[in-house]
C-alpha positions, -999 to 999 in steps of 0.1 A, spaced: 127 -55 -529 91 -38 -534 60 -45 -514 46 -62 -543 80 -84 -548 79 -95 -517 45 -106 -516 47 -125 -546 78 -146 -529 59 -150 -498 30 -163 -517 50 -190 -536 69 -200 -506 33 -205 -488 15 -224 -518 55 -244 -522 50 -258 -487 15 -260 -490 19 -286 -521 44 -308 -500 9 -315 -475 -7 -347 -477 -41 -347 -496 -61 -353 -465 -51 -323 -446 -54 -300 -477 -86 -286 -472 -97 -246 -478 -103 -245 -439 -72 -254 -431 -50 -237 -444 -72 -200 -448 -70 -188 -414 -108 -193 -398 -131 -163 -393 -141 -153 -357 -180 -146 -349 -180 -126 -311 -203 -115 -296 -205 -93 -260 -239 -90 -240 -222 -66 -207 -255 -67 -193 -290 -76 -202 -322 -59 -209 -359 -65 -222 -349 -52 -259 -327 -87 -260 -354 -107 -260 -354 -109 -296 -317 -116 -300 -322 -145 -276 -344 -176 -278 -362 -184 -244 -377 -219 -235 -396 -230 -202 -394 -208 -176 -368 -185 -188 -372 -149 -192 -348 -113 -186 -352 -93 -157 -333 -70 -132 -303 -70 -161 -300 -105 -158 -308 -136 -180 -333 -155 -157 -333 -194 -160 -360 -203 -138 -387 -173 -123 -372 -143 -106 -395 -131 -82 -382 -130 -45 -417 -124 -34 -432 -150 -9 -463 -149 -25 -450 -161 -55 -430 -190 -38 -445 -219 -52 -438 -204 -90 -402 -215 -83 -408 -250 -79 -403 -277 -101 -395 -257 -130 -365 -255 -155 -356 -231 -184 -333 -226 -212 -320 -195 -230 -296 -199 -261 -281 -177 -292 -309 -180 -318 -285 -193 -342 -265 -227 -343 -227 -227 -353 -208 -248 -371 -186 -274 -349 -172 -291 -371 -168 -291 -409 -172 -323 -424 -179 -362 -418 -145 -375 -428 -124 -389 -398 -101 -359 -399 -127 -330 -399 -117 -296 -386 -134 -288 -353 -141 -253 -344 -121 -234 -312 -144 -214 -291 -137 -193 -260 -168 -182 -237 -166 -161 -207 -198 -154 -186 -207 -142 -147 -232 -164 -127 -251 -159 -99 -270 -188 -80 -289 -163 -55 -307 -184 -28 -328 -168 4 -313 -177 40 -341 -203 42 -340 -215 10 -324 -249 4 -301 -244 -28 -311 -264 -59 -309 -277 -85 -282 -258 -106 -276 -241 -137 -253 -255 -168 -236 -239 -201 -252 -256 -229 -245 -270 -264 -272 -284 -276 -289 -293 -311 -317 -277 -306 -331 -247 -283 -359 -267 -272 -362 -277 -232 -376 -315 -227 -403 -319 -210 -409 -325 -172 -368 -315 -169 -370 -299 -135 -352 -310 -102 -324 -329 -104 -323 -330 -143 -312 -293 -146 -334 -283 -175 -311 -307 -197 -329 -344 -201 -355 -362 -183 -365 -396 -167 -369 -411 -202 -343 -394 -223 -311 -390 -199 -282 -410 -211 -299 -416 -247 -267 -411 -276 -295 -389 -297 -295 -361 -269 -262 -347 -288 -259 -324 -260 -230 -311 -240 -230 -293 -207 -210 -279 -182 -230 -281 -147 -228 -258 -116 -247 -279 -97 -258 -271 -63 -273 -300 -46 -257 -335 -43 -279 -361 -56 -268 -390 -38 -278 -417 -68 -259 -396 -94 -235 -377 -77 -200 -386 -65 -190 -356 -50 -208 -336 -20 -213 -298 -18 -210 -275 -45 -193 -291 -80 -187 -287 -118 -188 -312 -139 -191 -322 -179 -220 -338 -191 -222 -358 -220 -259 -366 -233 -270 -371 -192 -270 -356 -157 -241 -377 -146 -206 -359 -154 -181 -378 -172 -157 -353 -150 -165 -336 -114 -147 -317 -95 -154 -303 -61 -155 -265 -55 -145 -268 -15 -104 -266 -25 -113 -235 -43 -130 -222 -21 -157 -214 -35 -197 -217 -29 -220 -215 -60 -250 -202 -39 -242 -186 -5 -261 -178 21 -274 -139 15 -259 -116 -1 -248 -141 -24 -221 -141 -45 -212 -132 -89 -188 -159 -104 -168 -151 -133 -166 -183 -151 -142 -192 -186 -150 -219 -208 -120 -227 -235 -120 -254 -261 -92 -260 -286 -106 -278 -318 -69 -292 -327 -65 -310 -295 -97 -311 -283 -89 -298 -244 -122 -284 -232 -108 -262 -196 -128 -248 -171 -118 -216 -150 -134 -199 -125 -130 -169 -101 -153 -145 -80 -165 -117 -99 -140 -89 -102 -106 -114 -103 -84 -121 -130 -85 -153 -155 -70 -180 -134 -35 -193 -143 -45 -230 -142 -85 -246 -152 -106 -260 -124 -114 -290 -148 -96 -299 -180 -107 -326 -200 -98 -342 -236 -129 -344 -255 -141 -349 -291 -168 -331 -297 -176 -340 -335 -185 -377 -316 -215 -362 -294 -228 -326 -311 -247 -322 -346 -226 -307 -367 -249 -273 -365 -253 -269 -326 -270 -241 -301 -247 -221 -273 -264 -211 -239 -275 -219 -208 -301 -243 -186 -313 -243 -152 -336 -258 -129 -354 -260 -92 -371 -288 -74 -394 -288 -47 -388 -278 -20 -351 -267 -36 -354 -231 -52 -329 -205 -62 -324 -180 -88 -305 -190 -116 -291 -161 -131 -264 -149 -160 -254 -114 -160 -227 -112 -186 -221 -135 -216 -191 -129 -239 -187 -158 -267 -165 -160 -296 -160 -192 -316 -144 -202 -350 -165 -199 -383 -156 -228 -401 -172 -229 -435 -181 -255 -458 -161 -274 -481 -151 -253 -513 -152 -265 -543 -114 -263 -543 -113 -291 -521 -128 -314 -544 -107 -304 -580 -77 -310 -555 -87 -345 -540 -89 -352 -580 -58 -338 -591 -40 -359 -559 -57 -389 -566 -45 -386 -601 -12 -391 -589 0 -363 -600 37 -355 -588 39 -333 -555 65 -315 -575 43 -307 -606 15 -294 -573 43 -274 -562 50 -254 -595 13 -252 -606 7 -231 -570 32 -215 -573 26 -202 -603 -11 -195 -598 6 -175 -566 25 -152 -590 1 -145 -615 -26 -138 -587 5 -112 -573 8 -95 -608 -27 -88 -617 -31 -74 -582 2 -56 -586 -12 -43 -617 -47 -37 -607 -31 -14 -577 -7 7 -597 -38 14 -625 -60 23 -596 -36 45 -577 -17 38 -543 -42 68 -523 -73 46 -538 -59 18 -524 -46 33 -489 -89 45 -492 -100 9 -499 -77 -7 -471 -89 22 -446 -126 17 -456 -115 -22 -452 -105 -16 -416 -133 11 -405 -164 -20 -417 -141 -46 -399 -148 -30 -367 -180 -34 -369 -183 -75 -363 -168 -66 -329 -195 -41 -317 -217 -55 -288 -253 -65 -300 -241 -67 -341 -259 -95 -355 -250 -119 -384 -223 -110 -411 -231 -124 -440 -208 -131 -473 -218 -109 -505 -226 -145 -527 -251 -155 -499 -274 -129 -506 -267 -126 -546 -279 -163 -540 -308 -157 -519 -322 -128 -541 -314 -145 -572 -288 -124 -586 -313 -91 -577 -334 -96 -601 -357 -69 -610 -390 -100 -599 -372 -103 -567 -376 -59 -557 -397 -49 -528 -390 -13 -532 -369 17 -541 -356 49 -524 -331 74 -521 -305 46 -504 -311 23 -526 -332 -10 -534 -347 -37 -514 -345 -71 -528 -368 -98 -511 -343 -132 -506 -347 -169 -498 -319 -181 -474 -304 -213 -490 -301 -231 -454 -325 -259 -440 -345 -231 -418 -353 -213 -460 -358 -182 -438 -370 -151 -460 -355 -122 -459 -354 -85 -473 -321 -70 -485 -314 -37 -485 -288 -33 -513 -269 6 -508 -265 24 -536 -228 38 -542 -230 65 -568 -225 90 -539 -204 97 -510 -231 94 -491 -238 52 -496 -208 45 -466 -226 75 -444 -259 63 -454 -252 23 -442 -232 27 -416 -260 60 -399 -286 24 -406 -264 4 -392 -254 19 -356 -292 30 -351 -304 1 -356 -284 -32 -346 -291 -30 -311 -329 -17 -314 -349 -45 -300 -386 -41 -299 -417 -60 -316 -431 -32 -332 -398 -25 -353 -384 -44 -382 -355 -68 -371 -320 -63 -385 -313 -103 -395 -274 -91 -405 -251 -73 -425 -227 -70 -455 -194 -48 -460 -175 -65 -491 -155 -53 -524 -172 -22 -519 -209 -36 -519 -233 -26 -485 -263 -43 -480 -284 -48 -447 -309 -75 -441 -340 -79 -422 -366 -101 -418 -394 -99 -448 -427 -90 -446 -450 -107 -461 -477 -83 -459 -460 -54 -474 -464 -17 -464 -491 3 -450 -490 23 -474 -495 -2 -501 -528 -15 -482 -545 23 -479 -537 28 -517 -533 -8 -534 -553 -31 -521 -589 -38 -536 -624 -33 -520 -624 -64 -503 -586 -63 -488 -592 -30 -472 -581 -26 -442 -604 -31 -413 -611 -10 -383 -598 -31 -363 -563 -36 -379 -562 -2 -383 -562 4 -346 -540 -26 -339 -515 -6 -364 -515 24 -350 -515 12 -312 -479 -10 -327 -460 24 -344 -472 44 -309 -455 17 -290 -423 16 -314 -421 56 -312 -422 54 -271 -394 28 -273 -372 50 -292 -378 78 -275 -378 70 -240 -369 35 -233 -339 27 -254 -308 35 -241 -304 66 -263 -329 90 -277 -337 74 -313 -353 99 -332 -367 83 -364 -374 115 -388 -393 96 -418 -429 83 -403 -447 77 -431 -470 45 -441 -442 37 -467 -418 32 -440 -446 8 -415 -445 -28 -428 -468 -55 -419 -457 -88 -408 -479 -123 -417 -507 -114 -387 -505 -76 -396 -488 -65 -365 -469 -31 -377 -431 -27 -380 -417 5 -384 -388 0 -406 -365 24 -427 -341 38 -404 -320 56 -430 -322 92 -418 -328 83 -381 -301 98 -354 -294 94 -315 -293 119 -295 -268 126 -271 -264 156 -253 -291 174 -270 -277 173 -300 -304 173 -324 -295 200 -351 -288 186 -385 -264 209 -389 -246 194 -360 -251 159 -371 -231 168 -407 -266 166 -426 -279 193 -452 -311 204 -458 -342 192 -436 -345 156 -451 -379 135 -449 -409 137 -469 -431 166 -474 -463 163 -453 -447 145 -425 -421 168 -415 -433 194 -390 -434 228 -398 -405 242 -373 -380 220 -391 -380 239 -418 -365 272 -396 -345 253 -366 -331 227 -387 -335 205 -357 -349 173 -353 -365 162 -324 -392 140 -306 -418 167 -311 -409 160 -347 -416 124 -349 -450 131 -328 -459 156 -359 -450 124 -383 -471 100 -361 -502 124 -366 -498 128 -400 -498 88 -403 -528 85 -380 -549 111 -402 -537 92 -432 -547 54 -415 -581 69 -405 -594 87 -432 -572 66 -459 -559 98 -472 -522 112 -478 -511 141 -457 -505 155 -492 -542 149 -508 -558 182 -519 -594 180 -510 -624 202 -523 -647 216 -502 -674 245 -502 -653 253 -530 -620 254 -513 -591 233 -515 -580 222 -477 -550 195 -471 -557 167 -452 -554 180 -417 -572 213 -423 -600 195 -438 -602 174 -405 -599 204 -382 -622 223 -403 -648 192 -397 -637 185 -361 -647 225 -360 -681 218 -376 -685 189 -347 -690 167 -381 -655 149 -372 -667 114 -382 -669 125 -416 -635 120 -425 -630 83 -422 -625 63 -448 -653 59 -474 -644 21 -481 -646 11 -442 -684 16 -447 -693 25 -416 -677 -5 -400 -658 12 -374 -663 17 -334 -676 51 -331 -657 59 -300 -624 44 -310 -627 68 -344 -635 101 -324 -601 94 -303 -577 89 -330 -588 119 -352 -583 140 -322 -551 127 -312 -541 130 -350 -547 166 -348 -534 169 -317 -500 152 -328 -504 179 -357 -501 208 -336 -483 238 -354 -465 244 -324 -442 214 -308 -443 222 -274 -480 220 -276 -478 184 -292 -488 153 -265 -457 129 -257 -453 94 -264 -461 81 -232 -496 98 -235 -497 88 -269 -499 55 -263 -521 54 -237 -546 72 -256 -540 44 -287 -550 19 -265 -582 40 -250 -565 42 -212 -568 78 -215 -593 95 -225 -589 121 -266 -566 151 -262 -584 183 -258 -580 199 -297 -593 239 -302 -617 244 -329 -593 266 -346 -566 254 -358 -537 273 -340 -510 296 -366 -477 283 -365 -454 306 -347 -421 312 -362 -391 299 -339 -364 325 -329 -329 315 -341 -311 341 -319 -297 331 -288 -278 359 -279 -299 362 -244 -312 399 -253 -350 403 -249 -369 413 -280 -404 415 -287 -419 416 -323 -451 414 -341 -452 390 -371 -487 380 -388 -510 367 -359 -480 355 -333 -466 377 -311 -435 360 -300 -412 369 -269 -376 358 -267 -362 360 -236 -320 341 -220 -323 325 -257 -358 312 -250 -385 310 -272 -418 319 -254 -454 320 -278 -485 333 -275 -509 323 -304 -533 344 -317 -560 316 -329 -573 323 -366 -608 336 -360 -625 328 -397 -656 323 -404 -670 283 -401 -674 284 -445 -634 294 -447 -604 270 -449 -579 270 -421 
């Protein structure tokens, strides 16, 4: 029997037995096996922030989620009293998926390490709890013995809708039953509903110095509702049997949308740190009812035969066989090996650490309006963004980034976006909401914003929504920020390749976001050639992309730097890099006409006409040196991001820039470690073990000449 044969029986036997179910049970979650979200934080850092949500006293530090403050510093002792904090996934799941008395809860599985680090002196308290809450926010005045979970007015209230698991550290003699170190499940208050002591086990949440890192498991089943508990030191396997096991329904206590994390709290004079360093959670995506469900509740209710239900699925299971029996053989068995491949290689990527949100393909058809052409943002060589509306309660707005697919290139294109930038997490950078991969279709989305793109506001905008000094500033100090970020403080070496004020988009209080990673790379072990990375030609736009590109084929920091200076030029003086300007009856570009004024110490000239002089004087002098600066023909010569930054922001003082602006000396591309020595034009270059040194012969014109 063929593959195709067979599948056809199988799906009739499945929709045969499926028809013999009571009306009740038949629901499209139940019987399609449920999607799994995951997600894996192995350690933590301050580029999470933004994939977390924070309240209280909460923050990330040392690689660790930080409940309540940190610091181990006497001085700072009396910042850990009294205080409590909370730090949750910044997006509620789905527990349950409907109202009806047989709803389908969701199984989830969390594993996380703990540790409850406490000076020899200290006396340990309060505790820290895994949270499910309906909300992220903390209730006030919830420090000491109310963990960072309820207070004196709201504990025990039905409306909480919160569930907790508590490692609690100090026994409260009015609410506790058990002394020393416990667990126990909380259900909408501090006192458990189940406790068990930690002494059997052997185990002491927060020991005297050098403390100790619990590996702790939290399984729920959603068909027979067993919440268990397990818990080990750090670095030993899953136990065979749960500390605490308990039945427990959780569609009676939780909203039906509900918030995963953690809480914590300290009294006074009982402090400790109460710190996560791993969190691994995967839960169940149960969806909402399909309309399936309701055209078969009236087809039941009908009282039509289960015998006439079993033929009419049946057949629908053939026919659905045939046409993709026959939709296979037109398209060819390799195109369909290709498709399942293509399939498998985009269903890897839900699993990678960091990946936010996959959404479904008639979400964001929805949210865009069926990408209509009112609903476009913009347009480039990958394809079009769509601006969307998110049809939840939170209406979030959104930008969708829909791949084009007449080339090769779309799957290289989205998934080179797509590893860069999932686990990028700074302010100053656009924030990848989530993802699509379906039937062929790739879209990205990230958060909208409102204010459009720099470039819209230097060329767009009217005389009285030009830009301002000071936003102008604020802009550039925000892209100098995002460019040190990916070249020195993300894990990697991000290097972005397309600065230009097209690619910086302003949020609602015109805070910059550089956005458009389409051609950007990581770097790892040097490799920075785009011949290496499988790319042809030197892509990017003409007047950003620095000159030695062009010959090396290789992209590097020094690269972005050139792209930065070309955007601050262009921000300044509210020029393109590109603009052909007149003068003395020469044409100069933009950064030769700046140089050529900077020469003529007449440097202020070159800020933008409709500023009218409404600039600070000093602040202008220091960018359109560091522009130039930035500009430098030669990389090496070009100041780093680090410096960069601190010359934005005026804690260093402008870049020394020459009067003349310096020739551009031709890289070698040998690198056969012979020493050679020629004369070309102005530069006299020495190459020496496959080196490239320069020496740069200045270009001595006269002041009335362009450069």
């Amino acid at each position: 029997m063929g593959i195709q044969n067979q599948t056809c029986w199988i799906s009739l036997i499945i929709f045969s037995n499926l028809a013999f179910l009571s009306a009740s049970s038949f629901s499209s979650s139940s019987v399609v096996a449920a999607e799994q979200f995951h997600f894996n934080f192995l350690s933590f850092h301050k580029e999470n922030t933004s994939f977390l949500k924070f309240e209280g006293s909460s923050s990330i530090n040392n690689g660790a989620l930080q409940l309540t403050p940190e610091s181990l510093n006497e001085a700072f002792h009396q910042t850990h009293i009294n205080k409590s904090g909370r730090i949750f996934y910044p997006e509620p799941f789905r527990i349950w998926s409907s109202s009806s008395s047989d709803a389908i809860l969701a199984s989830f599985n969390t594993s996380f390490v703990i540790n409850i680090y406490r000076k020899f002196e200290w006396i340990a308290g309060h505790g820290l709890s895994f949270l499910i809450a309906p909300n992220s926010s903390i209730p006030a005045e919830s420090y000491g013995q109310w963990l960072g979970l309820t207070n004196a007015s709201t504990d025990s209230n039905p409306e909480n809708h919160i569930v907790a698991i508590e490692f609690d550290t100090l026994k409260q003699d009015d609410i506790d039953v058990l002394d020393g170190d416990h667990i126990g499940l909380n259900i909408n208050t501090i006192k458990s509903e189940k406790a068990v002591s930690l002494d059997e086990y052997n185990l002491t949440l927060s020991p005297p110095p050098p403390g100790a890192n619990y590996s702790v498991w939290v399984d729920y089943n959603g068909t027979t509702k067993v919440m268990q508990i397990y818990m080990a030191k750090e670095g030993n396997s899953k136990p065979q049997e749960p500390i605490l096991s308990h039945i427990i329904d959780l569609k009676k206590y939780l909203k039906q949308e509900s918030y995963f994390g953690f809480a914590a709290s300290t009294g006074d004079p009982q402090i400790e740190l109460n710190c996560v360093l791993k969190w691994d959670f995967q839960i169940e995506n149960i969806p909402e009812e399909r309309d399936e469900k309701s055209w078969w509740k009236i087809v039941v209710g009908a009282g039509v035969p289960a015998g006439t239900i079993t033929m009419i699925t049946a057949i629908y299971g053939c026919v659905h066989c045939m046409r993709k029996r026959r939709s296979s053989s037109s398209s060819g068995s390799r195109t369909g090996s290709a498709e399942a491949e293509e399939q498998a290689e985009f269903g890897k990527l839900k699993w990678l650490p960091g990946m936010p949100r996959e959404f479904k393909y008639k979400e964001l058809k929805k949210a865009a309006n069926n990408f209509q052409e009112s609903m476009k943002l913009g347009e480039g060589g990958f394809g079009i963004v769509y601006k969307g509306v998110l049809h939840e309660k939170s209406r979030e707005e959104i930008a969708v980034k829909k791949f084009s697919r007449d080339n090769i290139k779309g799957k290289d294109d989205f998934l080179a976006e797509l590893t860069i930038i999932h686990r990028l997490r700074h302010k100053n950078l656009v924030r990848l909401v989530g993802w699509c991969y379906e039937k062929g279709k790739l879209l990205l989305v990230y958060d909208f914003m409102p204010n459009g793109s720099l470039e819209k506001h230097l060329y767009e905008a009217s005389e009285q929504e030009t830009l301002n000094w000071s936003r102008r500033r604020k802009i550039l100090e925000g892209i100098a920020s995002a460019l040190h970020y990916l070249h020195n403080e993300y894990d990697q070496k991000v290097i972005h390749r397309d600065l230009k004020a097209s690619n910086i988009l302003l949020d609602k209080d015109f805070n910059a976001r550089l956005g458009d990673f389409g051609l950007a790379r990581a770097l790892e072990n040097e490799r920075n050639s785009y011949a290496e990375l499988g790319l042809g030609g030197v892509p990017g736009t003409m007047g950003y992309v620095a000159p030695e590109c062009f010959h090396t084929g290789r992209a590097t920091p020094e690269s972005d730097v050139f792209g930065f200076g070309a955007v601050v030029l262009e921000v300044v003086c509210g020029k393109g890099p590109g603009t052909k300007i007149h003068h003395n009856q020469h044409l100069y570009s933009l950064v030769d006409w700046v140089w050529m004024l900077h020469r003529e110490g007449r440097i202020q000239e070159a800020v933008d006409e409709r500023l009218k002089n409404d600039f600070v004087e000093s602040e202008l002098n220091r960018l359109l040196l560091l522009g130039l600066a930035c500009s430098h023909p030669i990389d090496s010569a070009r100041p780093k991001t680090q410096a960069i930054l601190q010359i934005v922001s005026g804690a260093l003082p402008p870049p020394h820039v020459p009067p003349f602006k310096p020739v551009f000396t031709w890289p070698s591309m040998s690198n056969t470690g012979n020493t050679d020595t020629s004369l070309s034009g102005s530069t006299l270059s020495s190459q020496s073990s496959g080196r490239t040194k320069s020496l740069t012969i200045l270009q001595r014109t006269s002041s009335n000449l362009p450069v």
